[in-house]
N, C-alpha and C positions, 0 to 999 in steps of 0.2 A: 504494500500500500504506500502511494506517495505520499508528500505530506500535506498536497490538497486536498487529498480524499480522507486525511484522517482527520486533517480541520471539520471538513465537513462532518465526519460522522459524530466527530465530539460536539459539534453545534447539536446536530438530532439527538443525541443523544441529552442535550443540557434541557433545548426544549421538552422534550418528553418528559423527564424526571421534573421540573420546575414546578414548584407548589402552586396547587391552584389558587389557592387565596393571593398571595402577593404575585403572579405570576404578570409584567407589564406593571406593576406598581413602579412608579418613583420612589426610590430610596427614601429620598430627603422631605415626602410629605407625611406629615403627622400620623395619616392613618395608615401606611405605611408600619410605623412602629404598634399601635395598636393591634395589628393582624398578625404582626408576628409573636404578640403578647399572647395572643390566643393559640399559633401555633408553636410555643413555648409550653404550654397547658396542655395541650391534646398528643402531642409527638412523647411518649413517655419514654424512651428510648433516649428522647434531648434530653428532655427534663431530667435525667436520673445523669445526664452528664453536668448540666446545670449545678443541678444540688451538689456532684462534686468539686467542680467549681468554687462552688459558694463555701466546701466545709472546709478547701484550702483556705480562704481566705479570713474564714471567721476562726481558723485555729492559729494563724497569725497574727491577729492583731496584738497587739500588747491592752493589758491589764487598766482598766482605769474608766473614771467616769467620763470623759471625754468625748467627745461627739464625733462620728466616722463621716467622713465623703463619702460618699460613692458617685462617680462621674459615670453618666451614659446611662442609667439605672434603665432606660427605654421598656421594654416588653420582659423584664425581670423581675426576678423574687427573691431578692437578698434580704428585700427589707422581714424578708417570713423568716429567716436565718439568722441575723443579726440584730440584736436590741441596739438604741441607743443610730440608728441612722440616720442620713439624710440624703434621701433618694432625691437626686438632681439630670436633667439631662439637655444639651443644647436645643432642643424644640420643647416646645407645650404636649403632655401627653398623661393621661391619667394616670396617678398611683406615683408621682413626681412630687414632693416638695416647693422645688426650688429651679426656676429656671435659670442655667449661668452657662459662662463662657470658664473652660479649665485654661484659658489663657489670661483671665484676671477675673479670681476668687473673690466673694463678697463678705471675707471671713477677718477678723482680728488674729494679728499677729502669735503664731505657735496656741493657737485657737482648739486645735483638731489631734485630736488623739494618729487619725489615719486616714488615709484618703485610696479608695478602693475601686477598681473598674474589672470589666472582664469585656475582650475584643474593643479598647475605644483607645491606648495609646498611640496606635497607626493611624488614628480619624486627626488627630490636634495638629494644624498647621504650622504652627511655630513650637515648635517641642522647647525649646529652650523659655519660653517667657511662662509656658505648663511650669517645668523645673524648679523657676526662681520663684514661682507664686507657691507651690509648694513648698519649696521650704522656708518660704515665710510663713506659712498657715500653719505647719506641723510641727505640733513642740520638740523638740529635742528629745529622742530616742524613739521620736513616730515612724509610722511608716507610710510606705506607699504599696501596695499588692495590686499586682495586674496577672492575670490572665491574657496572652498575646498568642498573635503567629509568631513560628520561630522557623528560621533558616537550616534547613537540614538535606541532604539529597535525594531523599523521598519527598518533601514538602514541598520544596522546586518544582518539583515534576505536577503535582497535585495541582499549587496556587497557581502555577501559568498556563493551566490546561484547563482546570477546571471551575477557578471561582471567579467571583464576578469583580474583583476588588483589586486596583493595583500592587502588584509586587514585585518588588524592584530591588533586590539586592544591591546591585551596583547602583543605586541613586549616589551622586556626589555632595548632595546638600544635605542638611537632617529636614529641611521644614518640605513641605506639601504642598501644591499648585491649588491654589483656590478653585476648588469647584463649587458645591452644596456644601452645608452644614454636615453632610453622611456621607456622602457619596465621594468626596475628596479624601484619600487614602494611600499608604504606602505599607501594606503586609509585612514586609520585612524592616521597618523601621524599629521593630524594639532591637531587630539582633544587629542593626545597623550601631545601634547608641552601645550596647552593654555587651557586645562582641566586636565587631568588626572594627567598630571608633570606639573599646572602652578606654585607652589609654586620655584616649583626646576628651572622654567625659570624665574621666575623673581625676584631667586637670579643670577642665572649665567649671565644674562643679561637686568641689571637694568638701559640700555640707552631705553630698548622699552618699554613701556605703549601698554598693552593692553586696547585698549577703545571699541572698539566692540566686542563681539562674538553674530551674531545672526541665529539660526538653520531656514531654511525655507526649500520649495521645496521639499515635502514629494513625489509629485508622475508627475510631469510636465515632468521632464525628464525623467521619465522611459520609460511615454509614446510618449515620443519622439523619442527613439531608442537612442538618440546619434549618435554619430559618429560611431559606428561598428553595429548598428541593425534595420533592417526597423522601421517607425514610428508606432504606432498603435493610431494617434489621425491627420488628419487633420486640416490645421493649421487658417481656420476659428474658431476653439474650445479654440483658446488661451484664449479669453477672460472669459471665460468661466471658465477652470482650475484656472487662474489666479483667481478670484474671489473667486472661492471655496476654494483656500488654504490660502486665507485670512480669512475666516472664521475661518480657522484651525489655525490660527497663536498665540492662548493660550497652545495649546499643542505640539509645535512644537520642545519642549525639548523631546517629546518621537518618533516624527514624520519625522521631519527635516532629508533627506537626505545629503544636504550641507550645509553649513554655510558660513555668509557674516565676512569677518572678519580683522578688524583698529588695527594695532599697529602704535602709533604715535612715532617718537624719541623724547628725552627728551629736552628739553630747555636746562635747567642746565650743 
């Protein structure tokens, strides 16, 4: 097969799997996020990845009465997981608090115990002005937990074939070309900052400690559909994946389509 005909079939194929509810939706319109909140709920197969997700992040936080961020909180249910949140996201959409921009916080200084997202670091245009509002908001020994795409050579293959979302390992800038609020995007942007330029981030900004980066989740979600594609695994099988990619978790630097990932702020 050339490599017209395989474009082509990966197109038939995208169409055909593509979720009927968001299927021709715009990313970046309100209801948009809405349908995918519903197909967060219904897909139990996501959902049970979700809730992993969410128990990485809720067993990280540190200790304390403090109030958490969660940026992007969209069609999620952290706030079901975590006490003490504040569900925020760059458009108007139910089960949100707070409408902001994680390019400039409407928070008092070392305010925030933690500030948490899962799939929204690669959406932030200017990742650097994210950075410095952060660790003006999080007290000293807070953190930050994301949930990201990660750069692996199985994930390669995946992201530029099959999702819908820029991925662009060799991008030479850190920041994102203005598109929509959502739709503006660089997939490989977290392994861009905290692998490929960690040296170069952690002179430009030596209030974060990177303390975790861990690649996992080679193949759960793909067959999940996510949020824009039918599932191809029911969700009796969770247990099942879930065990198998533990097995996998030696080679998960070549496997790992996201990674779990801790920047602590500094004490000092």
């Amino acid at each position: 097969m050339n490599s017209g005909s395989m474009w082509k079939t990966i197109g038939k194929l995208k169409k055909y799997l593509s979720h009927p509810l968001t299927k021709d939706h715009c990313i970046d319109d309100p209801e948009t996020t809405e349908l995918r909140r519903r197909i967060i709920r219904e897909k139990s197969f996501l959902r049970d990845i979700y809730r992993d997700w969410y128990n990485f992040i809720a067993s990280a936080i540190p200790p304390g009465n403090s109030p958490i961020l969660e940026l992007g909180s969209g069609g999620g249910f952290l706030n079901e997981i975590t006490p003490n949140l504040i569900t925020s996201d760059v458009l108007f959409c139910s089960g949100i608090k707070v409408v902001l921009d994680g390019q400039c916080l409407p928070f008092e200084a070392s305010s925030l115990r933690g500030i948490v997202m899962v799939n929204v670091l690669h959406h932030i245009p200017n990742i650097r002005l994210f950075l410095k509002e952060a660790a003006r908001c999080t007290m000293p020994g807070g953190v930050v937990l994301a949930v990201e795409p990660w750069v692996t050579p199985w994930s390669r293959f995946i992201y530029a074939k099959f999702h819908h979302e820029p991925f662009e390992p060799n991008a030479l800038d850190w920041e994102i070309p203005k598109r929509g609020p959502l739709s503006g995007a660089n997939g490989a942007l977290p392994w861009i900052l905290f692998k490929r330029d960690r040296e170069q981030f952690e002179a430009e900004f030596p209030e974060w400690n990177v303390r975790e980066i861990q690649p996992f989740m080679p193949f759960r979600y793909l067959l999940s559909g996510g949020v824009s594609m039918r599932a191809l695994q029911p969700g009796w099988t969770t247990g099942i994946w879930r065990s198998f990619e533990r097995i996998l978790d030696p080679v998960m630097n070549n496997l790992g389509m996201f990674a779990r990932i801790v920047l602590q702020r500094a004490k000092g």
